[in-house]
N, C-alpha and C positions, 0 to 999 in steps of 0.2 A: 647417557646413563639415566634411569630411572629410580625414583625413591619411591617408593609406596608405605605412607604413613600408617596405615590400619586397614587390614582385610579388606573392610567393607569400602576405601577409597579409593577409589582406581590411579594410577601411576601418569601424571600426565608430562608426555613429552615437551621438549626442548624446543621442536618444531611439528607444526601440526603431519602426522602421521595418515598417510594413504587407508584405509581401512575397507575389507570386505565383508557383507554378511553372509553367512552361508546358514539355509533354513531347513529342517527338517519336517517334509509333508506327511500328513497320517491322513489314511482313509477312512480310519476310527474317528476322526478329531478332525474336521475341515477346520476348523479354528486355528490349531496350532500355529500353522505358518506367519498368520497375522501376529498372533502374539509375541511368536516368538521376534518376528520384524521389530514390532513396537518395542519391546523392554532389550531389544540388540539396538537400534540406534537410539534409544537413550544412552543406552551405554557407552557407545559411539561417542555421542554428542556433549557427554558429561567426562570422556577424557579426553576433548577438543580435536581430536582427529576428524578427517575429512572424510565424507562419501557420497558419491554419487549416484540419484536414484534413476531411474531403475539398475542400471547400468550392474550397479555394485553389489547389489542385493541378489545370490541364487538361490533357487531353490533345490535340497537334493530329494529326490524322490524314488522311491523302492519297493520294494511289497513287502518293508519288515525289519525284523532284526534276523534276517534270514542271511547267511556269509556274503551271497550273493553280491544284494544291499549293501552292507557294509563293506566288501569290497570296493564297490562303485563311490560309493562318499568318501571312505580313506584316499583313493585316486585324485578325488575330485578336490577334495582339502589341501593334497600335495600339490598338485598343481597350481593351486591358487599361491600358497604357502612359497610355491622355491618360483613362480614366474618372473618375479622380479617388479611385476605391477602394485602389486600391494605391500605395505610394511607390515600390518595386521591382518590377521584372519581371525574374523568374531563368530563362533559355532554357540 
């Protein structure tokens, strides 16, 4: 079970929890990806969960917020989500 004292503090497990990042690339923003990495495994890191790089870390990439796209990532989320490898899924 989890408590989470106040919004802004993340819930930290019982035991340390499996954790995946899933990144979203822009072709407007090469940046993004990176950033979004760094302030997802602080995140990570700051509600003691575990993750392995590269390994853990995907990226999804699209041409958009085009259905397309979004169908591809919701896919790819679910998957991660019900595989059984991971306890967390960090978007």
């Amino acid at each position: 079970m989890f408590t989470q004292i106040h919004p802004s503090t993340p819930a930290v497990s019982p035991r340390p929890l499996r954790a995946c990042l899933l990144l979203r690339s822009s072709i407007h923003d090469p940046r993004l990806a990176a950033i979004q990495q760094d302030r997802g495994l602080t995140f990570v890191k700051r509600c003691g969960w575990t993750i392995e790089l590269p390994d853990d870390v995907h990226e999804v990439t699209g041409p958009g917020r085009q259905g397309h796209a979004i169908d591809l990532a919701l896919a790819e989320f679910l998957t991660f989500a019900t595989s059984g490898r991971y306890d967390v899924v960090v978007v």
